[in-house]
SERO-4910 file (N, C-alpha, C, O; in steps of 0.05 Angstrom, whole numbers):
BEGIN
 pado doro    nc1    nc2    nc3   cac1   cac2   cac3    cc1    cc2    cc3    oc1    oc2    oc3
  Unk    A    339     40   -258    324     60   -274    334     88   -267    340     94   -244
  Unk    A    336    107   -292    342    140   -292    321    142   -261    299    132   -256
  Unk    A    337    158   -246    326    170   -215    300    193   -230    303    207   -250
  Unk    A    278    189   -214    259    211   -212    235    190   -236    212    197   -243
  Unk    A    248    166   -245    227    164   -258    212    145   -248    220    140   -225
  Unk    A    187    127   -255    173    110   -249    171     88   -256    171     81   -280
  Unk    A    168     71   -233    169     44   -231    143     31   -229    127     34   -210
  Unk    A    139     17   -251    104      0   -237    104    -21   -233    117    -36   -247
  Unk    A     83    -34   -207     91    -52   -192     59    -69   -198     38    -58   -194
  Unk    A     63    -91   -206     37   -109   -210     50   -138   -190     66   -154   -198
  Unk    A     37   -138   -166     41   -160   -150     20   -172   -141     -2   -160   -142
  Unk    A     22   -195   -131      8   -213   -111      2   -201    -79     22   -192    -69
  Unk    A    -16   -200    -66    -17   -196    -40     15   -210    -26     14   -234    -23
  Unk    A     39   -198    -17     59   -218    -13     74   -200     -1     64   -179      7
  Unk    A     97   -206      1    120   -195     18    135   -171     -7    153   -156     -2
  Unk    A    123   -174    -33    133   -166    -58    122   -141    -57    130   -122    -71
  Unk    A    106   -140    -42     78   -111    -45    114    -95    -28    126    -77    -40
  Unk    A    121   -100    -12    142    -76     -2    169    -81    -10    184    -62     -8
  Unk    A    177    -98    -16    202   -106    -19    202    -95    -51    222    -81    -56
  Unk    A    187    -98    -71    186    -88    -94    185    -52    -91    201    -37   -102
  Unk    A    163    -45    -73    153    -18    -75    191      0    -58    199     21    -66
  Unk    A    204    -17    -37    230     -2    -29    246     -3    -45    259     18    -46
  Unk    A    255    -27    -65    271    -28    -85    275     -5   -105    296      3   -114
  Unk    A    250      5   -111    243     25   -136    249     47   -116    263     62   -130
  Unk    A    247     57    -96    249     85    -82    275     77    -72    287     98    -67
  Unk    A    287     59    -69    318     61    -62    338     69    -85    359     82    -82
  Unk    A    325     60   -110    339     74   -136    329     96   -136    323     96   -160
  Unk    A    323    112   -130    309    140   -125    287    150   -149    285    171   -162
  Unk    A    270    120   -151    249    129   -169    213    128   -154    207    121   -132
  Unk    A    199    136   -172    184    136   -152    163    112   -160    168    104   -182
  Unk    A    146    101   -151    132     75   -158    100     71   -157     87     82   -139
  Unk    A     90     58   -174     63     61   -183     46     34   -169     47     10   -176
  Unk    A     31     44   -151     21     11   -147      2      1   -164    -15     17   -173
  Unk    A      2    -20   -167    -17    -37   -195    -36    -56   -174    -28    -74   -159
  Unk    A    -61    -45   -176    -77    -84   -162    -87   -100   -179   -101    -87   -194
  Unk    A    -86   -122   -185    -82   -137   -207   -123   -144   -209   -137   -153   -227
  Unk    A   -127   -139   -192   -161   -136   -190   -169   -113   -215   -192   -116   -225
  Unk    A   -155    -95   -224   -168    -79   -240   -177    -91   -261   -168   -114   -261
  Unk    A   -192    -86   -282   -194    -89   -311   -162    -86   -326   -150    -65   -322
  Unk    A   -152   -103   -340   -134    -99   -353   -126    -71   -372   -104    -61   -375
  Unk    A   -155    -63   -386   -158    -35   -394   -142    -23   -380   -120    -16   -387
  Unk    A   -151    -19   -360   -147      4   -336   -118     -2   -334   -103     16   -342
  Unk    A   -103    -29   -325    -81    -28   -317    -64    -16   -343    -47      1   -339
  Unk    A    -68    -22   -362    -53    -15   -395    -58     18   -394    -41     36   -397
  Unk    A    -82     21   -390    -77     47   -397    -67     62   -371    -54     81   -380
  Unk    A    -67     64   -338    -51     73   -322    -17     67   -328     -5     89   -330
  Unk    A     -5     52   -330     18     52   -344     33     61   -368     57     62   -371
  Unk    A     16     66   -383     15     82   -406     18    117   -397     32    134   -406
  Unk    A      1    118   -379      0    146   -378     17    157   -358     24    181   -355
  Unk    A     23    134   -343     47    148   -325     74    145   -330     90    149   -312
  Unk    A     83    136   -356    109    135   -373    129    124   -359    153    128   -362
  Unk    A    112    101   -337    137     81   -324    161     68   -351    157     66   -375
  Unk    A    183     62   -336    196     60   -346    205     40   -337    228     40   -344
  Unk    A    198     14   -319    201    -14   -317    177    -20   -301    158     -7   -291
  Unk    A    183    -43   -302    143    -55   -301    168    -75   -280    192    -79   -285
  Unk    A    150    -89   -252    165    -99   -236    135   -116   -234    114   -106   -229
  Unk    A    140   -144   -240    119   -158   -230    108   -189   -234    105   -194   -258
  Unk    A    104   -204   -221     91   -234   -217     98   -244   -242    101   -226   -259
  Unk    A    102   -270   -253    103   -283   -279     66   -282   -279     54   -269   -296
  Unk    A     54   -294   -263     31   -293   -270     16   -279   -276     -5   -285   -287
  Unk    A     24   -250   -268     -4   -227   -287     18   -219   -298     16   -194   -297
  Unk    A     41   -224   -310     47   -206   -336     21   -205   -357     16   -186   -372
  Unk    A      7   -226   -355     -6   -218   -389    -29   -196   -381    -43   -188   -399
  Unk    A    -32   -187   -360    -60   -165   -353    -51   -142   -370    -67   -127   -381
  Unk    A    -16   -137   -371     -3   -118   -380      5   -120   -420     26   -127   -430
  Unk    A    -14   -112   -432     -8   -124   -452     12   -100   -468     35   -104   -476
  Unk    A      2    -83   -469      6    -66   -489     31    -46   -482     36    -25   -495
  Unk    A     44    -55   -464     74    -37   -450    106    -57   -461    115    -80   -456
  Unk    A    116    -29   -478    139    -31   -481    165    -33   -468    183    -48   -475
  Unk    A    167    -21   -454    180    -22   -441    197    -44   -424    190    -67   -428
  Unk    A    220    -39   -401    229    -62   -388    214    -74   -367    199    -64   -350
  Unk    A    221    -95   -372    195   -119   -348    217   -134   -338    233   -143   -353
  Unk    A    220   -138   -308    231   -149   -295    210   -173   -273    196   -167   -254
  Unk    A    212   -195   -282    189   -213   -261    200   -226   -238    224   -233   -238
  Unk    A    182   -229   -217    205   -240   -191    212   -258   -196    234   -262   -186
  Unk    A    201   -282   -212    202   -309   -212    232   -309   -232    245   -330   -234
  Unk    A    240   -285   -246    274   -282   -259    282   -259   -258    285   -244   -277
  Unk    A    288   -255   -227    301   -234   -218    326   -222   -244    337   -240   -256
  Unk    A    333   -199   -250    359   -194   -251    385   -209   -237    381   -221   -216
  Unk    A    405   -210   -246    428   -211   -236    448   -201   -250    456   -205   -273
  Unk    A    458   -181   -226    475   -165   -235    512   -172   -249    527   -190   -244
  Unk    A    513   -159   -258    547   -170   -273    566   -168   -251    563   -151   -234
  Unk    A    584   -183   -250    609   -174   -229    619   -148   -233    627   -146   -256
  Unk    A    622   -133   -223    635   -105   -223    613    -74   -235    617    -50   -235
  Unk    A    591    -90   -241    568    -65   -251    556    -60   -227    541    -41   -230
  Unk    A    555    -71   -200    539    -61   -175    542    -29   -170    565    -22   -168
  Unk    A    528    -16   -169    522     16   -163    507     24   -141    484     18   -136
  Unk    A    524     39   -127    504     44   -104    505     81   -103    527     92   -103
  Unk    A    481     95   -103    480    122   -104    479    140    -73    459    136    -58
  Unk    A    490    151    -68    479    162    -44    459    188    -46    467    209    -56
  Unk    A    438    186    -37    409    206    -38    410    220    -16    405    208      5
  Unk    A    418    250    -15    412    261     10    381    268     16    366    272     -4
  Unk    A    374    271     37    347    280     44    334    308     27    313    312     16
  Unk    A    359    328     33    344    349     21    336    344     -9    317    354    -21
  Unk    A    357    325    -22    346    323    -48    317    307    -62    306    309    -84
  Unk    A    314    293    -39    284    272    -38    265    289    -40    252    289    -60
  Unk    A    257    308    -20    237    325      0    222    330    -18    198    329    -12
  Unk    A    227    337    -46    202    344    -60    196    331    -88    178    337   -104
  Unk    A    219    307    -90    213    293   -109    188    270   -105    180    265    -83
  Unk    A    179    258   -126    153    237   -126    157    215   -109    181    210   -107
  Unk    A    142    200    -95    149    180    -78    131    152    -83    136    129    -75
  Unk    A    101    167   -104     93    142   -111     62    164   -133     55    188   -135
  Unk    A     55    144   -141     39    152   -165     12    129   -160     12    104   -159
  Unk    A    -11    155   -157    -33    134   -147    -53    149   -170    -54    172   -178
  Unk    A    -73    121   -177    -91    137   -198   -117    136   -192   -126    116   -180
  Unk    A   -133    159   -198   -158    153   -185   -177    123   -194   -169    102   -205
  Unk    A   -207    131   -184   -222    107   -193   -238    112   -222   -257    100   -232
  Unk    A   -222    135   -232   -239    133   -259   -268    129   -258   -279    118   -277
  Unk    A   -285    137   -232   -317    124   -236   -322    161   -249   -344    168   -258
  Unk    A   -310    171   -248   -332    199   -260   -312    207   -287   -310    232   -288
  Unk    A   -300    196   -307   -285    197   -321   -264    175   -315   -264    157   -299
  Unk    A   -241    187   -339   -215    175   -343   -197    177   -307   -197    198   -293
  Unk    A   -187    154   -302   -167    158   -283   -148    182   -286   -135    185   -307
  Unk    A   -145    196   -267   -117    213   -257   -102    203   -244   -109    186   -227
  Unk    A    -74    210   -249    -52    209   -237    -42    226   -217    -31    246   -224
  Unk    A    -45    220   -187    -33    240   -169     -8    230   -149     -4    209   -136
  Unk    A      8    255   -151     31    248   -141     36    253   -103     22    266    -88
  Unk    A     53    242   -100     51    244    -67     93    242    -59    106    222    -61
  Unk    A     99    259    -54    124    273    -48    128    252    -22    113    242     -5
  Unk    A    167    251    -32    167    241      5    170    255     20    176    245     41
  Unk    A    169    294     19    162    304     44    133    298     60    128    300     84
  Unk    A    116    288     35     90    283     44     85    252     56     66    245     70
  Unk    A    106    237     46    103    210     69    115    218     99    110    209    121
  Unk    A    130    237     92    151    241    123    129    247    136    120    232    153
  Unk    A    115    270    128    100    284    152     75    262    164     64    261    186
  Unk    A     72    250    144     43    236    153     57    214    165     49    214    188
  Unk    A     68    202    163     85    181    180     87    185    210     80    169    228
  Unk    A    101    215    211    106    229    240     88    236    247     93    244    270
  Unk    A     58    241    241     35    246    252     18    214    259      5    208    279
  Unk    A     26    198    236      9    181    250     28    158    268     18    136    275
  Unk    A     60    168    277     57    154    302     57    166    327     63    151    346
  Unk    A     51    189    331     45    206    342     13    201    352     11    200    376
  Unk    A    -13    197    336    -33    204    339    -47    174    349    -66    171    365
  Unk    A    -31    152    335    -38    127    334    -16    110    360    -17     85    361
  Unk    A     -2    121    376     18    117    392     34     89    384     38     70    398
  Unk    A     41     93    359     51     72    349     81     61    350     97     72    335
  Unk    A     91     38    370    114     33    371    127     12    363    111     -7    364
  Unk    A    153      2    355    168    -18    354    146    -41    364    141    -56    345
  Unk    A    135    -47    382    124    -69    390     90    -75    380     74    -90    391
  Unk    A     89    -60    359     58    -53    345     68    -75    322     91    -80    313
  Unk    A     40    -89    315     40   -100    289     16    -92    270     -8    -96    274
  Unk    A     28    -80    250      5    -67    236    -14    -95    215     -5   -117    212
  Unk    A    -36    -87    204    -44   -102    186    -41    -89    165    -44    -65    167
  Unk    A    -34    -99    140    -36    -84    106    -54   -101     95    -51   -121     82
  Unk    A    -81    -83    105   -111    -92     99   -113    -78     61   -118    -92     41
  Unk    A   -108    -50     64   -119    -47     34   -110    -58     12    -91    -73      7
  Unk    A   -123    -50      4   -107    -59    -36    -83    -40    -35    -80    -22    -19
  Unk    A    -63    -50    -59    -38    -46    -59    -39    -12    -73    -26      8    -66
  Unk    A    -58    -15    -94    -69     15   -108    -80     31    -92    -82     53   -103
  Unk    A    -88     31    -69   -113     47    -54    -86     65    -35    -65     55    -29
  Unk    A    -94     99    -26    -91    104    -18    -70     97      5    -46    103     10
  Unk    A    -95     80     20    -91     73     45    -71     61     52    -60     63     74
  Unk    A    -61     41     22    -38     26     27    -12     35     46      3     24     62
  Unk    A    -15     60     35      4     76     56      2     78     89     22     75    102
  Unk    A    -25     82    100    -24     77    122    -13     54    138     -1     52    159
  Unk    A    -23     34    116     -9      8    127     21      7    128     31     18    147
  Unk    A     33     -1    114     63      6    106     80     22    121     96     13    137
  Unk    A     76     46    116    103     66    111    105     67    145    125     60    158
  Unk    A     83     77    155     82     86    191    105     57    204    129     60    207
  Unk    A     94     38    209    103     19    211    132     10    200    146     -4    215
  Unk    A    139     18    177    173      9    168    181     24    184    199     15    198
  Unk    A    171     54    189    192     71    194    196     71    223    217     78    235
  Unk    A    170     61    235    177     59    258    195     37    272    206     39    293
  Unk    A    195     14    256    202    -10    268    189    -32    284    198    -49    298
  Unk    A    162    -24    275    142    -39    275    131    -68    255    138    -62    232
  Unk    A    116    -98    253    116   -100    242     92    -98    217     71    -89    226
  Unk    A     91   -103    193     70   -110    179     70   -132    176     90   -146    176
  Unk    A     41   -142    172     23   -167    178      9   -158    154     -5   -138    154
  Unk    A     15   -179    125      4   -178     95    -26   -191    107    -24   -211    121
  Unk    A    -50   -180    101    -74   -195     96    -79   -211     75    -82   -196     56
  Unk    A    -82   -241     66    -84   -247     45   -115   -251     27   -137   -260     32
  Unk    A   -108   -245     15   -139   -240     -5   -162   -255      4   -184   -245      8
  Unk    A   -157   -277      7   -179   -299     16   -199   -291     53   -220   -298     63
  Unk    A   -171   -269     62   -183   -266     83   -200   -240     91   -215   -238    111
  Unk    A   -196   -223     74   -198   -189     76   -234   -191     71   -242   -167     72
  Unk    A   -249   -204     69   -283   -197     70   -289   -217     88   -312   -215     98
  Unk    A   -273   -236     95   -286   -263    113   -279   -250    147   -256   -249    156
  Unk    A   -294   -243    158   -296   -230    179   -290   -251    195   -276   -241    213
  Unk    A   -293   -277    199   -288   -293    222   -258   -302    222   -244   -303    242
  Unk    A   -251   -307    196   -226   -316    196   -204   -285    190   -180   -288    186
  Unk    A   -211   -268    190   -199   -239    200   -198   -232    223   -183   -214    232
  Unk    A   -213   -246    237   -213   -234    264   -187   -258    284   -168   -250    298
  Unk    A   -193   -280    279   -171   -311    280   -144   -303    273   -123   -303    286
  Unk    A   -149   -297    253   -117   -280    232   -106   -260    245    -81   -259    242
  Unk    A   -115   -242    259   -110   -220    279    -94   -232    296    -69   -236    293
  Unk    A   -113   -239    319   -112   -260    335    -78   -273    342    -58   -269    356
  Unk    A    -87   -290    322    -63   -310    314    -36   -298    313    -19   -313    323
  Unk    A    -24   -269    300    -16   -254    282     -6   -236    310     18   -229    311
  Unk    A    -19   -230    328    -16   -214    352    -28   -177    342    -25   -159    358
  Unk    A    -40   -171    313    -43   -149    300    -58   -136    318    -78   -146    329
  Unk    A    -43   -101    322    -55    -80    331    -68    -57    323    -76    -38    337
  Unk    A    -69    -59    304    -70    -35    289    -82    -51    255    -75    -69    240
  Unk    A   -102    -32    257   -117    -39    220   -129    -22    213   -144     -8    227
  Unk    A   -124    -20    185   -143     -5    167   -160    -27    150   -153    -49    141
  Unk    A   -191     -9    148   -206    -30    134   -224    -15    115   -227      9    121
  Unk    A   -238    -22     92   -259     -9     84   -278     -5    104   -281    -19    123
  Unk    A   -289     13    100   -320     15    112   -338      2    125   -343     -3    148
  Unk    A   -351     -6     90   -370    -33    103   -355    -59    113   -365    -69    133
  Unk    A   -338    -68    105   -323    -82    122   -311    -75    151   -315    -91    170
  Unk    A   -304    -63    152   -300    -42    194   -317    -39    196   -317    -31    219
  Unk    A   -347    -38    187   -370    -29    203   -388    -55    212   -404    -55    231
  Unk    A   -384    -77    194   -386   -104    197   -368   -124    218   -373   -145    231
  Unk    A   -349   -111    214   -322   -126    235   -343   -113    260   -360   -126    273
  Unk    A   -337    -85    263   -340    -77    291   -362    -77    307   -363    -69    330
  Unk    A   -385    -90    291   -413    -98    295   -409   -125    305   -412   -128    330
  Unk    A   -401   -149    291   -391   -177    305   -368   -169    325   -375   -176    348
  Unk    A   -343   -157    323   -324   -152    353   -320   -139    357   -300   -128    346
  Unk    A   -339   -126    381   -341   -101    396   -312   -109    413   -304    -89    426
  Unk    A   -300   -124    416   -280   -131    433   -259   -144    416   -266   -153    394
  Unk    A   -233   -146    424   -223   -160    402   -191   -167    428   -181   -150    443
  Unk    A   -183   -195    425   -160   -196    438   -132   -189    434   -114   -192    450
  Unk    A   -130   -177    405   -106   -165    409   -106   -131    398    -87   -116    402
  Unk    A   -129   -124    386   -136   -109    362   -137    -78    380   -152    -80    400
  Unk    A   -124    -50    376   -122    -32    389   -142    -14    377   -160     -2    389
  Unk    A   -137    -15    351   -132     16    336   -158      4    308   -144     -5    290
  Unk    A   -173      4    303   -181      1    282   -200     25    266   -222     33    274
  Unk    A   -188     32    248   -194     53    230   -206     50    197   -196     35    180
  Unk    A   -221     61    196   -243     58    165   -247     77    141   -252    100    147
  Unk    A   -246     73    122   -243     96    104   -258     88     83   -264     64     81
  Unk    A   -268    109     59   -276     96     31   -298    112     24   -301    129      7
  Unk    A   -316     98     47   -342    118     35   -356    123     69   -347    124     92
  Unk    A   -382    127     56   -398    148     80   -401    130    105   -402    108     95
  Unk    A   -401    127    128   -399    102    150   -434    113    161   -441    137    165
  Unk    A   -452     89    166   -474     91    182   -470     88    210   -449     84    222
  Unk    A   -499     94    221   -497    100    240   -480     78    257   -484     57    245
  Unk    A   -467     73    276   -468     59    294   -448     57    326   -430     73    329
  Unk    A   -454     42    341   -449     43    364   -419     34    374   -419     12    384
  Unk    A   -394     49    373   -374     47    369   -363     22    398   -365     21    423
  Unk    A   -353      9    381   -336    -14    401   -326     -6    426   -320     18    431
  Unk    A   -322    -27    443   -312    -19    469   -285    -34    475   -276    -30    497
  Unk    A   -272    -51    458   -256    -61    465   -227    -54    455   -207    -66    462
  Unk    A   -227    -28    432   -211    -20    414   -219      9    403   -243     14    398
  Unk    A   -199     26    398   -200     46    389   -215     50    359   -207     35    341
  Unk    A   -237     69    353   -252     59    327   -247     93    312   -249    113    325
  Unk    A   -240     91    283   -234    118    276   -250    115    245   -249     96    229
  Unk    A   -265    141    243   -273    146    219   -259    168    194   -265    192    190
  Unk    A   -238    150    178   -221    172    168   -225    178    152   -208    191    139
  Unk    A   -257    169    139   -273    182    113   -260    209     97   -248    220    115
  Unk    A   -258    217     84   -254    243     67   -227    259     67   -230    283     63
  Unk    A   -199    249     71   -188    269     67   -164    275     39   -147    291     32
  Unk    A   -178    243     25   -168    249     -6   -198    257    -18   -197    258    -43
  Unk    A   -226    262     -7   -250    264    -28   -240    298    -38   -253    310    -55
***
């Protein structure tokens, strides 16, 4: 795809959520995450309005996407490239710094969704703050608790690639079931999570302790009162996209 433009990504909870989302920013475009949880409305008309220019995604929710022209590439029939058409571009840094790095749309609950953009000077910095703040190293395994659309996705992700840390995909079936999230941790060796709210406020009410769990942090909406865990770091990162 022409560099600078947009890529939209409709996947499965999977290894596709990054391997799709680095593909599109290694061509130097920037990428839209899709959660296939939305209303189809919503997904037709966010892609519509952000004038992607290939749609990257699952054979099975192609049809959520009805009304887009454009090129569709599904994992299940990858591309393959011609002998001798392979291209590889080289991107210097300074030229990234203030181009788009991903396209997130709001929740449309007080109107029509917006489209807001987020620079990769603005992943750099937050990256380098949060391994800095979160003492996050090579030997950390993060969880990628949120939705693929949400903000947060980023927290999960980007800190972690860049550090050389790993990510640990949450799969759908497990992200509200608190017992078998906490097993999944566990199991997984995961240090580090982001969670909704009422879900972190529910986790951290059943495990005030947790055997591998460091860092757990909450976002979304307003958090009630309560008596912060003792066995793990507990962070309320409420408001800094409100």
């Amino acid at each position: 795809c022409p560099q600078a433009s947009v890529v939209a990504i409709l996947v499965g909870r999977s290894e596709q959520m990054v391997v799709c989302a680095l593909a599109a920013l290694k061509a130097g475009c920037a990428y839209q995450p899709l959660d296939p949880g939305y209303p189809a409305e919503r997904l037709n008309f966010m892609v519509q309005d952000s004038g992607a220019e290939v749609l990257l995604c699952d054979e099975e929710l192609r049809h959520l996407i009805s009304d887009y022209k454009g090129v569709v590439l599904t994992m299940e029939k990858p591309p393959i490239p011609l002998k001798g058409e392979e291209k590889t571009t080289e991107i210097r840094d300074d030229e990234l710094r203030d181009t788009p790095f991903i396209l997130l749309y709001t929740s449309g609950s007080t109107g029509t969704p917006k489209g807001v953009q987020l620079t990769h000077h603005n992943l750099v910095t937050f990256c380098d703050w949060y391994r800095r703040y979160y003492r996050l190293t090579p030997k950390h395994r993060v969880a990628a608790y949120a939705s693929f659309g949400f903000d947060a996705d980023m927290m999960d992700l980007y800190p972690a690639l860049t550090t050389g840390a790993a990510v640990v995909i949450v799969p759908e079936d497990l992200r509200i079931d608190l017992d078998a999230l906490s097993n999944y941790f566990a199991t997984k060796g995961v240090t580090h999570s982001f969670m909704t709210t009422q879900v972190g406020y529910q986790f951290a009410l059943a495990y005030p302790t947790h055997p591998t769990l460091q860092h757990l942090t909450i976002g979304g909406e307003k958090l009630a009162s309560i008596e912060p865990p003792t066995g793990y770091q507990f962070y309320n990162a409420y408001g800094p996209t409100e």
